[in-house]
Structure formats: structure tokens, C-alpha cells
matplotlib code that plots the C-alpha trace (Angstrom):
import matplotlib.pyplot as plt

x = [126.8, 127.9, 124.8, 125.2, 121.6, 120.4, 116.9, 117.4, 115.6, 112.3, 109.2, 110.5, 114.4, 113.2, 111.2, 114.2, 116.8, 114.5, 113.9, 118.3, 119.4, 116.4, 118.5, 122.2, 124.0, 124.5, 126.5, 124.7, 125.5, 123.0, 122.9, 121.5, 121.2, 120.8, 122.9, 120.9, 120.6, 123.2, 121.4, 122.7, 123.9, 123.6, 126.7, 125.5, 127.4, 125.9, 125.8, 123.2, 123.7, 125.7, 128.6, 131.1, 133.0, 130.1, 129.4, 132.6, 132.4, 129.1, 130.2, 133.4, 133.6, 129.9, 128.8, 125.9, 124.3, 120.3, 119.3, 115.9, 116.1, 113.8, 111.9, 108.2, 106.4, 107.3, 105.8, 108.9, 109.3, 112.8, 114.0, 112.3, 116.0, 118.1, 117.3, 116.1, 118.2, 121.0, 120.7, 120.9, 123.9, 126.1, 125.2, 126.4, 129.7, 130.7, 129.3, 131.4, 134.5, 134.2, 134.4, 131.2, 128.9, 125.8, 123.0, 119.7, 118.0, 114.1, 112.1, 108.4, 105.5, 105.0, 108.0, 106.0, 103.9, 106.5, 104.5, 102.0, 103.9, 107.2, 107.9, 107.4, 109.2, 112.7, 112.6, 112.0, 115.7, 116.8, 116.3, 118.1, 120.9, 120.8, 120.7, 123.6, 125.7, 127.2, 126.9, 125.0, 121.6, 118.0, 115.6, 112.2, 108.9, 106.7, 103.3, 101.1, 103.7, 101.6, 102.0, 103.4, 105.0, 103.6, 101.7, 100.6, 97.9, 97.6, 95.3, 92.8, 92.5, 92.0, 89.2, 87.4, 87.5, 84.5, 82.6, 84.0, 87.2, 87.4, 88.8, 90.2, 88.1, 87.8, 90.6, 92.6, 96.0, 98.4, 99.3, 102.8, 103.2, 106.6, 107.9, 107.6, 108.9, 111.9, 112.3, 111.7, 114.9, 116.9, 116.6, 117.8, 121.3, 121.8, 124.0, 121.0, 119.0, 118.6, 120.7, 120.0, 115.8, 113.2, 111.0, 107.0, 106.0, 102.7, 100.8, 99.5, 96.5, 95.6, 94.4, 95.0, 92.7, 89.8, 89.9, 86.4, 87.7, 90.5, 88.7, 86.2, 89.0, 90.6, 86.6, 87.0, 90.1, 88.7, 85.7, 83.6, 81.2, 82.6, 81.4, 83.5, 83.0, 84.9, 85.7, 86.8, 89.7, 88.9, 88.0, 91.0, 92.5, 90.9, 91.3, 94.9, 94.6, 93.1, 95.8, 98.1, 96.4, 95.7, 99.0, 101.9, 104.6, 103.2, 100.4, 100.0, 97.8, 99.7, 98.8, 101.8, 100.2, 96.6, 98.6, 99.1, 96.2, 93.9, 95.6, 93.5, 95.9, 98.4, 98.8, 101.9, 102.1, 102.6, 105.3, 107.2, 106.8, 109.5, 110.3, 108.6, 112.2, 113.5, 110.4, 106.7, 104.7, 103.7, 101.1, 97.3, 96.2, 92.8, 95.8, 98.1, 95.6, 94.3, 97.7, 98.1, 95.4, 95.7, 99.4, 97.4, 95.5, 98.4, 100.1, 97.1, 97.6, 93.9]
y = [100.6, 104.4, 106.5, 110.1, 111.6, 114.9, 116.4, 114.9, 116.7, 116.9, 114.6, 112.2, 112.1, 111.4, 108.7, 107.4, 108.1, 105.7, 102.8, 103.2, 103.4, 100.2, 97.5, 99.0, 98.0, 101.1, 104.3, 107.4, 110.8, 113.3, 117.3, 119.5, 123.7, 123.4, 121.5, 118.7, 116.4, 113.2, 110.3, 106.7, 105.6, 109.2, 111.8, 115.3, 117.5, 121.2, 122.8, 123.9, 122.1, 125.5, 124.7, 122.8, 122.0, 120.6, 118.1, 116.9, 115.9, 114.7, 112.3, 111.1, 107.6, 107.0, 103.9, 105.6, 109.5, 110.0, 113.2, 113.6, 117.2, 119.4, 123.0, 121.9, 125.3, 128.6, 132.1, 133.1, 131.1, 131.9, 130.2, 126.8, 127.0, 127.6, 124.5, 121.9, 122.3, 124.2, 122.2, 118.7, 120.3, 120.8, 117.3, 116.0, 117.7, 116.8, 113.1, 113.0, 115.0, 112.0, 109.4, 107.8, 106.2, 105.0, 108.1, 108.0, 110.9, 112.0, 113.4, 114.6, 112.9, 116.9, 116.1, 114.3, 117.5, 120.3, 123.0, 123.3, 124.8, 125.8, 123.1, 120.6, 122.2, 122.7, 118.7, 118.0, 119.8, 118.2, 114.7, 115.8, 117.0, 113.5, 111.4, 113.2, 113.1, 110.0, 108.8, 105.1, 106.6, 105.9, 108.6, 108.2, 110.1, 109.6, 110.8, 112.3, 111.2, 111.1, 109.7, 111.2, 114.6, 115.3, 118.7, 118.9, 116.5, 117.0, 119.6, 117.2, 115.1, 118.7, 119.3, 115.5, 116.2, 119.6, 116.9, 118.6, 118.3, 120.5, 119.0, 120.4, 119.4, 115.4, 113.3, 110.9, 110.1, 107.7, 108.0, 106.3, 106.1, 107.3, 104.5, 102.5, 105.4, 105.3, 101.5, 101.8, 104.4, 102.2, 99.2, 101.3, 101.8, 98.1, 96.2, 95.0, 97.8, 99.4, 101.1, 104.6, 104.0, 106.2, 104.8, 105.7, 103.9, 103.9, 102.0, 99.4, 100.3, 100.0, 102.8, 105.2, 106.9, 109.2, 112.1, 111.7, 107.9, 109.1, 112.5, 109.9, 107.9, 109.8, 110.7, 107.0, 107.1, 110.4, 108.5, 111.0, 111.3, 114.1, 115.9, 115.9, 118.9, 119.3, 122.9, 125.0, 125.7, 129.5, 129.0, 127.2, 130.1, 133.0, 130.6, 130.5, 134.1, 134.1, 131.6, 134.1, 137.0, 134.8, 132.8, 135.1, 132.9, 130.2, 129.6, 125.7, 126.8, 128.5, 129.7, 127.1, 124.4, 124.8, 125.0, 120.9, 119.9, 120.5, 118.0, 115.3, 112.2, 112.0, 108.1, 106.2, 104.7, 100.8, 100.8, 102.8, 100.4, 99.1, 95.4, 93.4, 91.6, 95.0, 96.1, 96.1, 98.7, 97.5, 99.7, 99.6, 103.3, 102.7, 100.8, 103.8, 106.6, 105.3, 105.1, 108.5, 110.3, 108.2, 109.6, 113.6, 113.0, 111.7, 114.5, 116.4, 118.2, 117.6]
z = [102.9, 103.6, 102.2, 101.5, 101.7, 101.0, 102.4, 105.2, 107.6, 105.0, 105.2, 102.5, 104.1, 107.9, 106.3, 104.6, 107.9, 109.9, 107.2, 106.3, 110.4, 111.2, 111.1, 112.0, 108.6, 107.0, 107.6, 107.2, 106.3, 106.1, 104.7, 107.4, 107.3, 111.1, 113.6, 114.9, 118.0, 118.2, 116.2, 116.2, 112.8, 111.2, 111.2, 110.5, 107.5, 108.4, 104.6, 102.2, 98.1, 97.5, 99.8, 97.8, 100.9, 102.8, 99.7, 99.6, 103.1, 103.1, 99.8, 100.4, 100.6, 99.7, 98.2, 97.2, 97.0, 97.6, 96.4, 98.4, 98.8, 96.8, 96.6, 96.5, 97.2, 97.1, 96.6, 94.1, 91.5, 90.7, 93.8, 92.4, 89.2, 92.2, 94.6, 92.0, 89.4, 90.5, 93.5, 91.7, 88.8, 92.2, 93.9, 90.3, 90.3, 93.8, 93.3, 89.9, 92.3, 95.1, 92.3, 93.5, 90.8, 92.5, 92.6, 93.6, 92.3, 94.0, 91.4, 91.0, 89.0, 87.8, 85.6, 83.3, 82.7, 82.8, 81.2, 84.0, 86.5, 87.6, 90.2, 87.0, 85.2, 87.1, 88.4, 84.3, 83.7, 86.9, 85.5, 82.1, 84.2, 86.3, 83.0, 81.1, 84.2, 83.1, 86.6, 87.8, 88.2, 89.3, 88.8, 91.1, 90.5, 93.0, 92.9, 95.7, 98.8, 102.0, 105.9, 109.2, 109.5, 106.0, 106.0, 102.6, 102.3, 106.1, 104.3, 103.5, 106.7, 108.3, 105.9, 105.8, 110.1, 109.3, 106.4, 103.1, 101.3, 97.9, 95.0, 91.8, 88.9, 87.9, 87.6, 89.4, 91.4, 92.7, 95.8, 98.4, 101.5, 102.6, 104.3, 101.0, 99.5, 102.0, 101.7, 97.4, 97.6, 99.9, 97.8, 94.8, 96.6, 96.2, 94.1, 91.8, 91.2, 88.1, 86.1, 84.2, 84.5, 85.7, 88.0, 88.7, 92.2, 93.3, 96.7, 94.1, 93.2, 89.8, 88.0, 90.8, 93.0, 91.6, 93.3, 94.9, 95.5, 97.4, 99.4, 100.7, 101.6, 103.7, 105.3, 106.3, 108.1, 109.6, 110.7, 108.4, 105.3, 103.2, 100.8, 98.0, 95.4, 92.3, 92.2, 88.8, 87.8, 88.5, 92.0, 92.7, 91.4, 93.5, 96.7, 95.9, 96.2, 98.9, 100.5, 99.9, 102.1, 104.8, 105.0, 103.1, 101.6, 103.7, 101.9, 100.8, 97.9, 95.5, 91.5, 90.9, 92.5, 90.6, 87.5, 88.0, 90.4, 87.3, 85.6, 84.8, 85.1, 88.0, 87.9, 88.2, 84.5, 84.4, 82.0, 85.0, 87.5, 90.0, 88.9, 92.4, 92.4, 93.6, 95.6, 96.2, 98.2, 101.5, 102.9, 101.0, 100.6, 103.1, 105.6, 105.6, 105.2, 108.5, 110.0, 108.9, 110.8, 113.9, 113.5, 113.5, 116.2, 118.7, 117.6, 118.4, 114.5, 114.6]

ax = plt.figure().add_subplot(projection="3d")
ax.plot(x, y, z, "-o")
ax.set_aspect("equal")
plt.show()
């Protein structure tokens, strides 16, 4: 198959640009700001989801468009309308333009709760925009999305290594590894996947993770007892504040971000569930959150 992918050069879109050039069948074509280094099976479209001319090129003669690429943090929230949903109106119109039906769409599992923060919010108008395109669509709304290169919940291994990883008050999660994310998003550019549905993957675990479940967790892969606090809503606040001071607009704790951690219920529902005939996770959270910090301390991130 040709594959037209978007956020390519993101966590989630290496991911999928290894599982999609693994076995040497498919054609890809990846959206890149930056001109990157030759890469077998991959050609390179230099644009940004605002450069009509660069979409065109990147989807013309696609079997199939995966639009991975996303704003997940930012200090201005503005800028969250601009890439997520103006971002995803644009991959419509030049998917529509290019006559290709097949589009994969990468959403958030924040979408389910738009009203606590902005990042929810502008991938829940996304999705409308996806399912009123008209367009052969798969929506995917994966939850917590961990593994190599990641540098979100790289947070939390760095944590568990010093014996203490803060949590946001109790609740509990889902959580993917994103090579099963990669391989769930490749199987959905197939001839049988699943038309206009909206998908909720998960690593298999019923019931999710509590969030103690999953800080001590990643202790284990760490080779650690943690302690494992539930902090206040509040003090997740004033640390986010105090993010801000330390890191600028890098900061990975953000008043945004609280706004949904404090959310009691981030599992993957059931009734959302990838049909196994199209794909099952792989990777068992304990199997991949070891992987995962092996993968830190080779890169010496730890």
C-alpha cells in the first residue's frame, strides 16, 4: 500500500514508520517541517498541515492518510485550535482534493472529557470534523501512550529511579505501548478494517491501571519501591506553577494538563474495543514498562 502519514517525526509516528517500513510492502510518505536523513521505504514531503501544496504531494496517490500529528502541550492555548483542529479541517480538504477515501485519524482519550482542558477539547471538534468529512474513517483514542523516545511518562521512570512518583488524586488509567499502537493504526489501513468507528485500545488489561497500580509498576521496571502519594488537586496546581518558572514553555506540567490528570476514569471502555480479528495488543504493561526503562538507561536518559 502507499501510506500518507502525518507526525511523522513525533513519538507515536516513528513508532508507526518502523512497524509500516518492517516488512518492505508498503510505500511511505511522511510530513516533515525539517529535511531529514535518506530512509529506506520512506520519501520525505518537507511542509507543515498549513501548506496546501505540501499536502497534495504528500497524498497523491495514497491508498490511505494516517493523521498522527497532534499539539499535545503547549503554554498558549490558542495554538492547541490551530494544529488539532485546523490541522485535521486541512488534512480533510486535501484528502477529499486527492480523491483518497481511506483516513486514519489519531485522536486522544481526553476527547471523551472535553471540558477539562483545552487539549480535550480541540481533538473532541477534531473527531466531529473527521466524522462529517464524509471520508472512509477510523477514529483512534488512545490512552496514556508510553515506550521509547517518549518523554512524557519518561517523567515517571525519572521519578520511581529517587523512590517517589507523585500522583494526581485516585483514579485509574489505560495505558499502550506504541508499537501496538503503530501496528493497531497499520492494521486499520487494510481492506477490512472498520468503517466510520471510533476506537479505544488499551494493553489489555482489564479495568485499567490504578494509578498507585501503575506508579509501583513502573518502581519494578526501575528496580525500585516507590512511594506513591496522591497529591491534591491544588498542589498539582501550584507545581504546575512552579513547572512553569523552572522550565518556560517547556514545562511538561502545565494548568492544562492538571485540568484532566484529576480525572478519575482514564480507561479504555470495552464497548470501544478493537474487534481481536483486526488486532490485539502484544506487549503486557509490566513486559513493556520494563522494556521501556532498559530503553532510558541505554540511552543513558537516566
Amino acid at each position: 500500500m502507499k501510506l500518507a502519514v502525518t507526525g511523522s517525526t513525533g513519538f507515536v509516528g516513528q513508532a508507526f514508520l518502523d512497524v509500516a517500513t518492517a516488512t518492505g510492502e508498503h510505500e511511505v510518505r511522511a510530513l516533515t517541517r525539517r529535511e531529514q536523513a535518506p530512509r529506506d521505504g520512506i520519501t520525505w514531503v518537507q511542509g507543515t498541515l498549513s501548506d496546501v501544496e505540501a499536502l497534495a504531494k504528500l497524498i497523491d496517490g495514497a491508498d490511505a492518510v494516517i493523521h498522527i500529528a497532534g499539539l499535545t502541550n503547549t503554554p498558549d492555548l490558542t495554538e492547541f485550535e490551530v494544529a488539532n483542529v485546523l490541522g485535521t479541517q486541512n488534512m480533510i480538504a486535501a484528502t477529499k482534493a486527492a480523491g483518497v477515501k481511506r483516513f486514519v485519524f489519531v485522536s486522544s482519550l481526553s476527547a471523551r472529557e472535553p471540558d477539562l482542558s483545552a487539549y480535550g477539547a480541540s481533538k473532541a471538534r477534531a473527531e466531529t470534523l473527521v466524522e462529517a468529512s464524509g471520508l472512509d474513517w477510523t477514529t483512534v483514542r488512545p490512552p496514556a501512550v508510553y515506550g521509547p523516545r517518549d518523554t512524557d511518562m519518561f517523567e515517571l521512570f525519572r521519578s520511581a529511579k529517587w523512590g517517589l512518583v507523585p500522583l494526581p488524586p485516585r483514579g485509574a488509567t489505560s495505558i499502550i505501548h506504541v508499537r501496538d499502537l503503530a501496528e493497531l493504526l497499520l492494521a486499520l489501513t487494510g481492506p477490512v478494517a472498520p468503517s466510520r468507528v471510533l476506537f479505544e485500545p488499551d494493553d489489555g488489561r482489564e479495568g485499567g491501571w490504578s494509578h498507585k497500580e501503575l506508579a509501583h509498576a513502573i518502581g519494578a521496571a526501575m528496580g525500585r519501591k516507590v512511594l506513591a502519594p496522591n497529591l491534591p488537586a491544588g498542589v498539582l496546581s501550584a507545581a504546575a506553577c512552579a513547572d512553569k518558572i523552572l522550565r518556560g514553555d517547556k514545562a511538561k506540567l502545565t494548568a492544562d494538563r492538571v485540568g484532566y490528570m484529576c480525572h478519575p476514569n482514564w480507561v479504555a471502555r470495552t464497548l470501544k474495543a478493537v474487534p481481536a480479528r483486526i488486532w490485539k495488543p502484544k506487549i503486557t504493561g509490566e513486559e513493556g514498562l520494563a522494556q521501556t526503562a532498559k530503553w532510558y538507561r541505554d540511552k543513558g536518559w537516566l
